[in-house]
N, CA, C and O atoms as CSV, one atom per row, in Angstrom:
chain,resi,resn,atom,element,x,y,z
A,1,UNK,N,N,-146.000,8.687,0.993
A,1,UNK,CA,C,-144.709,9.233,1.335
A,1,UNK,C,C,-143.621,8.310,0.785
A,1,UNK,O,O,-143.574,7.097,0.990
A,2,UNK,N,N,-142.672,9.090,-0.002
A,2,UNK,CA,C,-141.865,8.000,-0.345
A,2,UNK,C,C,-140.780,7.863,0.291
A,2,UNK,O,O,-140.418,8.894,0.857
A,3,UNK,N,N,-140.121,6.978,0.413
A,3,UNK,CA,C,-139.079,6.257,1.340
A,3,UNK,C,C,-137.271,6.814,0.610
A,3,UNK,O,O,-136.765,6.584,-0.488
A,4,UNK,N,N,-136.873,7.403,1.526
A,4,UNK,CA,C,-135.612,7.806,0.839
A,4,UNK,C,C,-134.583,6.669,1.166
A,4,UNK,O,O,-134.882,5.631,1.757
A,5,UNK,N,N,-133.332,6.994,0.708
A,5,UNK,CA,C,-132.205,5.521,0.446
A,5,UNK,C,C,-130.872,5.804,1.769
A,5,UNK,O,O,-129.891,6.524,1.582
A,6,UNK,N,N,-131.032,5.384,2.484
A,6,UNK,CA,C,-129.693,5.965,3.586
A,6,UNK,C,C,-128.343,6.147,2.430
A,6,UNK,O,O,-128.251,5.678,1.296
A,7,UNK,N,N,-127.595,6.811,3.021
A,7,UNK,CA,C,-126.189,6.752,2.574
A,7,UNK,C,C,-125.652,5.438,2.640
A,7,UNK,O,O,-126.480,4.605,3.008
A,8,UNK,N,N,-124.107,4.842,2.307
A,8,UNK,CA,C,-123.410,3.971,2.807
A,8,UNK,C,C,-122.619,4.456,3.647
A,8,UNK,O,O,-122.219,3.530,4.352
A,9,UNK,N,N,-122.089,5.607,4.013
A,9,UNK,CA,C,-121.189,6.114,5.205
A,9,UNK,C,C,-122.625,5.848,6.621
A,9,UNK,O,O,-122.151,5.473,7.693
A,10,UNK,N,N,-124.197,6.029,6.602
A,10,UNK,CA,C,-124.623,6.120,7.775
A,10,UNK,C,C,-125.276,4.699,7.952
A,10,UNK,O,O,-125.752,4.508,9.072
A,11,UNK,N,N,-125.388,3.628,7.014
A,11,UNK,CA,C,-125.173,1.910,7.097
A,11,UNK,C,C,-124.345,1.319,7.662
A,11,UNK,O,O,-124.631,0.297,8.286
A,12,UNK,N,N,-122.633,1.976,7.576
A,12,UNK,CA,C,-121.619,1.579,8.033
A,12,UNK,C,C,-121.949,2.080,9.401
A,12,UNK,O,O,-122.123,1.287,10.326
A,13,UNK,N,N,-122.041,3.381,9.559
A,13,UNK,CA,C,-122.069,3.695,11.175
A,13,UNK,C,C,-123.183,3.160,11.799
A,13,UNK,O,O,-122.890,2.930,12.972
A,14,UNK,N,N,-124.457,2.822,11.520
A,14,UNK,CA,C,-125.294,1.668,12.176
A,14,UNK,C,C,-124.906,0.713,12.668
A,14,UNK,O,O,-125.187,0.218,13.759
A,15,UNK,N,N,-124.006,0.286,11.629
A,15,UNK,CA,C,-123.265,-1.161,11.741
A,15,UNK,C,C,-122.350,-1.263,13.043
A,15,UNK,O,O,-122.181,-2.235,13.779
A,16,UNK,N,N,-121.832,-0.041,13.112
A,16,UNK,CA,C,-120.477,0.482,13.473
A,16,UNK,C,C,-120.848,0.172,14.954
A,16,UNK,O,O,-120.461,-0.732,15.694
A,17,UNK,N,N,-122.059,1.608,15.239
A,17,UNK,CA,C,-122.214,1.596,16.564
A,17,UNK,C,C,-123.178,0.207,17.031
A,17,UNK,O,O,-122.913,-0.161,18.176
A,18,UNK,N,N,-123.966,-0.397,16.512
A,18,UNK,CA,C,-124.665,-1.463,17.142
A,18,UNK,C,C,-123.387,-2.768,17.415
A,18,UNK,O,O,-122.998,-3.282,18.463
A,19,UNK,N,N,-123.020,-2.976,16.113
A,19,UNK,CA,C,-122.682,-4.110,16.492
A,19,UNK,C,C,-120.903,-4.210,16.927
A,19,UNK,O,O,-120.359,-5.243,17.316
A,20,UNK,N,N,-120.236,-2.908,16.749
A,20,UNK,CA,C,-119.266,-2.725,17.483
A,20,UNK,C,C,-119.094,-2.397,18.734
A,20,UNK,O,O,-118.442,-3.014,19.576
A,21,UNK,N,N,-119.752,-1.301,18.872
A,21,UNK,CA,C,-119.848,-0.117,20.391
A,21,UNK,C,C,-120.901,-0.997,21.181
A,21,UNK,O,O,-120.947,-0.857,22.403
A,22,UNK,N,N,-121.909,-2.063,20.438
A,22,UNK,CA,C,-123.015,-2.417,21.269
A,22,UNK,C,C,-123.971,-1.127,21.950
A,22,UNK,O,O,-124.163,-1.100,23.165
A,23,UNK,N,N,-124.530,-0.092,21.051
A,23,UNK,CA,C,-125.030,0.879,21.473
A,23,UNK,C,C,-126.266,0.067,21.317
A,23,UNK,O,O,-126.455,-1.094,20.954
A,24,UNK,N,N,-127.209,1.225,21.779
A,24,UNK,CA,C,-128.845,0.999,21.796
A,24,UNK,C,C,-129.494,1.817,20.447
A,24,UNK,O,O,-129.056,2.845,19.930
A,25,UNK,N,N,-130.391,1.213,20.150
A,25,UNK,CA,C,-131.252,1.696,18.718
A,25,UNK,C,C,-131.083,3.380,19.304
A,25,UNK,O,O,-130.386,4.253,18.787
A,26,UNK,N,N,-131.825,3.485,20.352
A,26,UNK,CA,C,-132.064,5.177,20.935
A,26,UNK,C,C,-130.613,5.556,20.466
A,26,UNK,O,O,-130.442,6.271,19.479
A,27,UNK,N,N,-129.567,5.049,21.213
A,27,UNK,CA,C,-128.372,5.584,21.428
A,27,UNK,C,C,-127.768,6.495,19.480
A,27,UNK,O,O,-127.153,7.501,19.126
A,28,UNK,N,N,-128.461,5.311,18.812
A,28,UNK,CA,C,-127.864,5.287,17.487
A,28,UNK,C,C,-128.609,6.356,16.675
A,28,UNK,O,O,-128.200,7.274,15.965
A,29,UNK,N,N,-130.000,5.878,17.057
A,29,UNK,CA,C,-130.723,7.564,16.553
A,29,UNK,C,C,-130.488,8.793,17.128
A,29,UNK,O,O,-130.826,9.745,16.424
A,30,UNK,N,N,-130.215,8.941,17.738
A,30,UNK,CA,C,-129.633,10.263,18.581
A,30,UNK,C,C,-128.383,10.470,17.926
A,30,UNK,O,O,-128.157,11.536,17.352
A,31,UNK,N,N,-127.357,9.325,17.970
A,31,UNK,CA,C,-125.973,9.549,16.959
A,31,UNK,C,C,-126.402,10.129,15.763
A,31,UNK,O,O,-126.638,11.323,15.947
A,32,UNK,N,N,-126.626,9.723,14.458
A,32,UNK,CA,C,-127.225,9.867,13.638
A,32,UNK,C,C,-128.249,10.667,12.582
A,32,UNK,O,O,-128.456,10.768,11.372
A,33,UNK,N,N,-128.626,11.046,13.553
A,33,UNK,CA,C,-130.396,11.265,13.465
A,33,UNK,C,C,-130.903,10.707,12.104
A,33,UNK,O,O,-131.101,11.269,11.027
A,34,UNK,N,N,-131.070,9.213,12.573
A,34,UNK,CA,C,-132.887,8.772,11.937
A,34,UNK,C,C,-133.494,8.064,12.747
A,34,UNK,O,O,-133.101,8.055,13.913
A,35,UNK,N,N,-134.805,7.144,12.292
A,35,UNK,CA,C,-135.579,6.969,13.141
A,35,UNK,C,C,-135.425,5.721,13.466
A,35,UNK,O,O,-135.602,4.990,12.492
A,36,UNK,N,N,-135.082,4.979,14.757
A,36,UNK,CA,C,-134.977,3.940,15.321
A,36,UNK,C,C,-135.678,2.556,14.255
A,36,UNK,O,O,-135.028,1.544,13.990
A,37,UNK,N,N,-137.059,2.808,13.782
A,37,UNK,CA,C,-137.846,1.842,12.899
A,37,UNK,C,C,-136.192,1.716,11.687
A,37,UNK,O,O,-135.647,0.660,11.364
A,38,UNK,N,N,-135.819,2.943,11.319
A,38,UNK,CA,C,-134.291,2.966,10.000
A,38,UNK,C,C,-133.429,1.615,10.758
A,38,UNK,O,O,-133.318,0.439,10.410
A,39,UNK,N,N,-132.842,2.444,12.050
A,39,UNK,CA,C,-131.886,1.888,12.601
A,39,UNK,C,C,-132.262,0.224,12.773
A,39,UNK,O,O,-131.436,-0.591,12.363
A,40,UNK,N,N,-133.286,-0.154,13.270
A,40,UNK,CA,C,-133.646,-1.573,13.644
A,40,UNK,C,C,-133.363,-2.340,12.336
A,40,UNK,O,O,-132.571,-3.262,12.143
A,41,UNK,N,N,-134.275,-1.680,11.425
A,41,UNK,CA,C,-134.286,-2.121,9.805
A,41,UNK,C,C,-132.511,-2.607,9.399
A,41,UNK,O,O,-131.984,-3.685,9.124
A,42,UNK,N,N,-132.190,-1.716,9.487
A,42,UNK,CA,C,-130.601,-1.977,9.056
A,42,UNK,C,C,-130.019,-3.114,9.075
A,42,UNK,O,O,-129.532,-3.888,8.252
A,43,UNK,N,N,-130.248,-3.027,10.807
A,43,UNK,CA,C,-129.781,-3.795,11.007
A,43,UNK,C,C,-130.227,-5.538,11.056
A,43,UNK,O,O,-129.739,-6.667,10.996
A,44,UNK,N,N,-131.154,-5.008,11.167
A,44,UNK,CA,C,-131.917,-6.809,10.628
A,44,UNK,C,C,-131.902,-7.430,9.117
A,44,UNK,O,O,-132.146,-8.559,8.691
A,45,UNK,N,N,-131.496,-6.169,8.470
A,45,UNK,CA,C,-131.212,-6.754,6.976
A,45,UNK,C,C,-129.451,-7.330,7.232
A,45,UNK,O,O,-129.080,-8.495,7.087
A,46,UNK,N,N,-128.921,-6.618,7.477
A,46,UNK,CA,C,-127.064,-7.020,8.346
A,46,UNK,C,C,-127.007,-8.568,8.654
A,46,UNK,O,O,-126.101,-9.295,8.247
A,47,UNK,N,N,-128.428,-9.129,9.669
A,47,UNK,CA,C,-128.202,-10.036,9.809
A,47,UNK,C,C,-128.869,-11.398,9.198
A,47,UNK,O,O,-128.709,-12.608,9.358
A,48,UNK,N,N,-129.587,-10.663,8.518
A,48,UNK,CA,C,-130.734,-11.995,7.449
A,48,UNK,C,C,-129.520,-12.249,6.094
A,48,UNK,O,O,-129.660,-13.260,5.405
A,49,UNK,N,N,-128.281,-11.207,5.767
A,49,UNK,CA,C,-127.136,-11.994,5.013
A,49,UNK,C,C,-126.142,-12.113,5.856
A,49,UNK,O,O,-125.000,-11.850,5.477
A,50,UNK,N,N,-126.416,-12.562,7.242
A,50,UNK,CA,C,-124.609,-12.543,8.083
A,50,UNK,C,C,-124.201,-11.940,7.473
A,50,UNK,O,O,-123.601,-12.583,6.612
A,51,UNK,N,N,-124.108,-10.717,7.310
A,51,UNK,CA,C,-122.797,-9.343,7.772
A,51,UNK,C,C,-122.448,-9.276,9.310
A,51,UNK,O,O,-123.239,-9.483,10.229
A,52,UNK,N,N,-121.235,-8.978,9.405
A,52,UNK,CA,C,-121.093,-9.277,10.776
A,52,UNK,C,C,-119.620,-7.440,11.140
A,52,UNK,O,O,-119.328,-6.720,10.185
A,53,UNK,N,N,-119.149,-7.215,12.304
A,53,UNK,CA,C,-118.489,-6.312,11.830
A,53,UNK,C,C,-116.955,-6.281,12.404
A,53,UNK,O,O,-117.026,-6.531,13.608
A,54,UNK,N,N,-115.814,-6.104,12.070
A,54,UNK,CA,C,-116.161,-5.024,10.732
A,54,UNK,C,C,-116.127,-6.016,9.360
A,54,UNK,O,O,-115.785,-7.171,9.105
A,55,UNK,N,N,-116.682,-4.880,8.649
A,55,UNK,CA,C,-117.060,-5.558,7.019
A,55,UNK,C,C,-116.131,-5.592,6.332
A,55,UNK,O,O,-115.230,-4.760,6.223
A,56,UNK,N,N,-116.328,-6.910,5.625
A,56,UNK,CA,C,-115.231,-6.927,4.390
A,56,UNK,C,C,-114.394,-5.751,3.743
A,56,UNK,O,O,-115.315,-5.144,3.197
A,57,UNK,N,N,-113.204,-5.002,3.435
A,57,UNK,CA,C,-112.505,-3.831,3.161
A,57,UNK,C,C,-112.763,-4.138,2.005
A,57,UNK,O,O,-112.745,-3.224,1.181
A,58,UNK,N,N,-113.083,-5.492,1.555
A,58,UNK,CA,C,-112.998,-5.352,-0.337
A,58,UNK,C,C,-114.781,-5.529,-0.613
A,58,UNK,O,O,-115.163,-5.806,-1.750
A,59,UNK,N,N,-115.785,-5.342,0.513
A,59,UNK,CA,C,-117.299,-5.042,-0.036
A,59,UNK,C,C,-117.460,-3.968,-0.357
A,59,UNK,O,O,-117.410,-3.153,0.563
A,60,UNK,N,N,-117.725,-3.425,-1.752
A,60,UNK,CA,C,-117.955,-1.959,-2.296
A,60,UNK,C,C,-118.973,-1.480,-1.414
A,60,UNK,O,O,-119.292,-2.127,-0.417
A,61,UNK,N,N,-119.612,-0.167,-1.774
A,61,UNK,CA,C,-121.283,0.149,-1.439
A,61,UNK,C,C,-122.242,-0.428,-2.289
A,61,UNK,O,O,-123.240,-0.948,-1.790
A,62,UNK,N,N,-122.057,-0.404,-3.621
A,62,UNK,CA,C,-122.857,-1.282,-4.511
A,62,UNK,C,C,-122.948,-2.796,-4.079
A,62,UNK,O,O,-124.020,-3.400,-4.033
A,63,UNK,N,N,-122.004,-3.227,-3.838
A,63,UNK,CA,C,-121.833,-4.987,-3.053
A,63,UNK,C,C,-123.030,-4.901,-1.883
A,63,UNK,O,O,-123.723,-5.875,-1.591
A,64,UNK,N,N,-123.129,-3.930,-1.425
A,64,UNK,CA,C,-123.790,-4.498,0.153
A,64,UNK,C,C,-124.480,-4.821,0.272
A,64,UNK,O,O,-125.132,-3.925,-0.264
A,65,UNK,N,N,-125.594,-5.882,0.756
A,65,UNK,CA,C,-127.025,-5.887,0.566
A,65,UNK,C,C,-127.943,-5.751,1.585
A,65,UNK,O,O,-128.960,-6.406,1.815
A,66,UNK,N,N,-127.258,-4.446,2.396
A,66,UNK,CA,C,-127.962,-4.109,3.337
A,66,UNK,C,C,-128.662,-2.740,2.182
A,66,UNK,O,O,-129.815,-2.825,1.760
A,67,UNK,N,N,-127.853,-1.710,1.865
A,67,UNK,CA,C,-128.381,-0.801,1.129
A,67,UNK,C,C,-129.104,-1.363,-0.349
A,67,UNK,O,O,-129.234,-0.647,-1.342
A,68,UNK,N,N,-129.471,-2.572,-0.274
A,68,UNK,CA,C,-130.850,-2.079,-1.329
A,68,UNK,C,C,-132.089,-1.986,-0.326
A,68,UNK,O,O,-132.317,-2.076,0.880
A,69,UNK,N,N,-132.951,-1.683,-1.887
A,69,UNK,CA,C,-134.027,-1.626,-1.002
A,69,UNK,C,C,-135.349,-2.460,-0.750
A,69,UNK,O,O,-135.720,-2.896,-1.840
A,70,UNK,N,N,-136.025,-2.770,0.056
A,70,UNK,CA,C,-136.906,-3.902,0.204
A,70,UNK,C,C,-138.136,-4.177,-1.027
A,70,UNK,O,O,-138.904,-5.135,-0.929
């Protein structure tokens, strides 16, 4: 099965709701809809380069290095 690429609008809102709103993985997959394993992922890549939020206004989507891929 191959692995598809999130958007950067639903990276940002991961970002958004965890580490702004302080939601719950559940909370965020239910926002969203993907699968909590996505949501966790995200966000543990967010914090293995300190991204922190909100994000830089001048980090493109190409800049981010949450959206590559492993």
């Amino acid at each position: 099965m191959s692995r598809s690429h999130l958007s950067m609008r639903k990276i940002r809102e991961i970002l958004r709701l965890r580490l702004d709103c302080k939601c719950s993985y559940q909370e965020i997959t239910n926002s969203i809809n993907i699968s909590c394993s996505t949501a966790s992922e995200c966000i543990r890549r967010a914090k293995a380069v300190n991204l922190s939020w909100p994000l830089l206004t001048e980090l493109t989507d190409e800049q981010c290095p949450v959206s590559k891929s492993a």
